[in-house]
C-alpha positions as a Markdown table, in Angstrom:
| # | Residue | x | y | z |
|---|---|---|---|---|
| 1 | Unk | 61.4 | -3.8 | 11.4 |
| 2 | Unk | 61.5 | -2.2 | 7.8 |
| 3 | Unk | 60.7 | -5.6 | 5.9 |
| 4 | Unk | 57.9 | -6.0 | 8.3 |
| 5 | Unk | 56.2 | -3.0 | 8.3 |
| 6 | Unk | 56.3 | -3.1 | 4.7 |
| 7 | Unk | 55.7 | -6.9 | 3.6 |
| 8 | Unk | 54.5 | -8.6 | 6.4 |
| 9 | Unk | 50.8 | -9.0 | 7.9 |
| 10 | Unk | 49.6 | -9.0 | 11.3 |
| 11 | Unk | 46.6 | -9.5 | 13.2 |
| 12 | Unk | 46.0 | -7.9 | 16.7 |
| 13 | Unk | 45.4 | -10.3 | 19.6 |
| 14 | Unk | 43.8 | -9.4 | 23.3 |
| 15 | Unk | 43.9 | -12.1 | 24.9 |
| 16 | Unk | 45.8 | -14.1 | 26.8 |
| 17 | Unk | 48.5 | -11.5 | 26.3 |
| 18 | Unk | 48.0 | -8.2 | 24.0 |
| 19 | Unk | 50.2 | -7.9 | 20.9 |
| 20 | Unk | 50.4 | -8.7 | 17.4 |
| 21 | Unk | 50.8 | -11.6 | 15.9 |
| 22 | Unk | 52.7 | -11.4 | 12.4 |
| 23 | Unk | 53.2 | -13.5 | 9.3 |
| 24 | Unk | 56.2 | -12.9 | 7.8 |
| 25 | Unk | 57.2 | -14.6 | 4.1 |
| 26 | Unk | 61.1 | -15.1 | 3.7 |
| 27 | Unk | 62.7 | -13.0 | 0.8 |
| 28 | Unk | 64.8 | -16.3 | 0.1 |
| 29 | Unk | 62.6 | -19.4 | 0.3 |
| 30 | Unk | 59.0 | -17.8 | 0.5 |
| 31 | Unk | 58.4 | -19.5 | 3.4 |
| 32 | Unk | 55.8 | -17.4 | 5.9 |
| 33 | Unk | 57.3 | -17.6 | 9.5 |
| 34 | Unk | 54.6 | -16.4 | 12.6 |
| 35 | Unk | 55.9 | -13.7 | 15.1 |
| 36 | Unk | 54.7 | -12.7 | 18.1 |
| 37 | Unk | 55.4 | -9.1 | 19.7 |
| 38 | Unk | 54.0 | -8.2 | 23.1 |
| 39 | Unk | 51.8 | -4.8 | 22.6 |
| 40 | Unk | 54.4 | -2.9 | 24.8 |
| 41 | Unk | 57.5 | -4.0 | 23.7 |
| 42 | Unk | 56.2 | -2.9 | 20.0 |
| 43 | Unk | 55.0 | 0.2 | 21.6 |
| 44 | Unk | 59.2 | 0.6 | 23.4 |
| 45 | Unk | 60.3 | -0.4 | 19.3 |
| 46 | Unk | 57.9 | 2.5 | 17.6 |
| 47 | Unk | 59.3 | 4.9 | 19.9 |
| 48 | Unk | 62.9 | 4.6 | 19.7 |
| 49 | Unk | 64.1 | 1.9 | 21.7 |
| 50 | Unk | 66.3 | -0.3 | 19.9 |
| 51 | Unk | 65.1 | -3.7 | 18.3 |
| 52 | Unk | 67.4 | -5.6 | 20.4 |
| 53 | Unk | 66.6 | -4.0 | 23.8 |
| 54 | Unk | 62.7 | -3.5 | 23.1 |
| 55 | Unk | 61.8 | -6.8 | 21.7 |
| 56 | Unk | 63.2 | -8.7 | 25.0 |
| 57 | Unk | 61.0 | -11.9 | 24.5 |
| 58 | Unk | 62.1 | -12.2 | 21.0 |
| 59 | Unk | 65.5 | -14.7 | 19.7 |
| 60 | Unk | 68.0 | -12.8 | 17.7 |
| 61 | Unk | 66.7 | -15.0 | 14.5 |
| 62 | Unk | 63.5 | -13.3 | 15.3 |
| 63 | Unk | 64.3 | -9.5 | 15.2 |
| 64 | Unk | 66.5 | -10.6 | 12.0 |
| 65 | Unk | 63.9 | -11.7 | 10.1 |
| 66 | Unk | 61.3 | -8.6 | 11.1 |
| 67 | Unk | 64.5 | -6.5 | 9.7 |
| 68 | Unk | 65.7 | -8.2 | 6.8 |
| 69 | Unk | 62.9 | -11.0 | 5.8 |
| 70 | Unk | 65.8 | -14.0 | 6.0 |
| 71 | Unk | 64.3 | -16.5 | 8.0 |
| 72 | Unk | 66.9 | -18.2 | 10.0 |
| 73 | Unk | 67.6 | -21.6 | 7.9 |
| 74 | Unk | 68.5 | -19.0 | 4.8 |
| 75 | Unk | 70.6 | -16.6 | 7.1 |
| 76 | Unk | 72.4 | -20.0 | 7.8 |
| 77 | Unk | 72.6 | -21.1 | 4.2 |
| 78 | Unk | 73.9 | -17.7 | 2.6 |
| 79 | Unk | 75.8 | -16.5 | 5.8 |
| 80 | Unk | 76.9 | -19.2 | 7.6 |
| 81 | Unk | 80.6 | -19.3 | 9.0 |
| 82 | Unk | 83.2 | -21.3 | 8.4 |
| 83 | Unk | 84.0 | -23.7 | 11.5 |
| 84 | Unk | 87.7 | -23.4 | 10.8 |
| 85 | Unk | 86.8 | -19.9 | 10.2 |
| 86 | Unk | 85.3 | -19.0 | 13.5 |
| 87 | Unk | 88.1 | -20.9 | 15.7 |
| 88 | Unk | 90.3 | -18.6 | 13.5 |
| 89 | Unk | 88.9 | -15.7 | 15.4 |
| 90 | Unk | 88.8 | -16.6 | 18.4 |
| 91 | Unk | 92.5 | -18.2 | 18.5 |
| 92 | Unk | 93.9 | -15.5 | 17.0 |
| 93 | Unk | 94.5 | -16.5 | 13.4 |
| 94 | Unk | 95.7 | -19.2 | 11.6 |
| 95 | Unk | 99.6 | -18.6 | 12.4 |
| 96 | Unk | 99.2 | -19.0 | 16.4 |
């Protein structure tokens, strides 16, 4: 969660559920996306358990963003695949 923890903002909530609820501005379009993390899964995350297993509730796009600040429309945009591309890979290349 580098970007987060250092350009993000959060607010603590109790109830219904306890965790943090944080505001996250996209390095590519400005645009502030809302997060939610459970208070124990954040807890798994600070010590040591990776993003991917620790954040459970979270989508991929979700842990992406708290890394990198992309917000998922602008991870599309500037890292989208190629359709041909993709069925590429899984075919086995363009020769097959």
């Amino acid at each position: 969660m580098r970007y987060a923890d250092s350009c993000a903002t959060y607010v603590e909530q109790f109830m219904p559920v306890h965790g943090y609820r944080y505001s996250i501005p996209c390095v590519c379009c400005s645009e502030v996306t809302k997060v939610f993390i459970r208070a124990p899964e954040l807890y798994s995350y600070r010590q040591g358990t990776k993003i991917q297993t620790a954040l459970r509730s979270l989508s991929p796009e979700s842990c992406e963003l708290l890394m990198s600040g992309i917000c998922p429309t602008c991870w599309d945009k500037t890292f989208g695949e190629d359709e041909q591309h993709v069925e590429e890979c899984y075919d086995g290349g363009p020769d097959e």
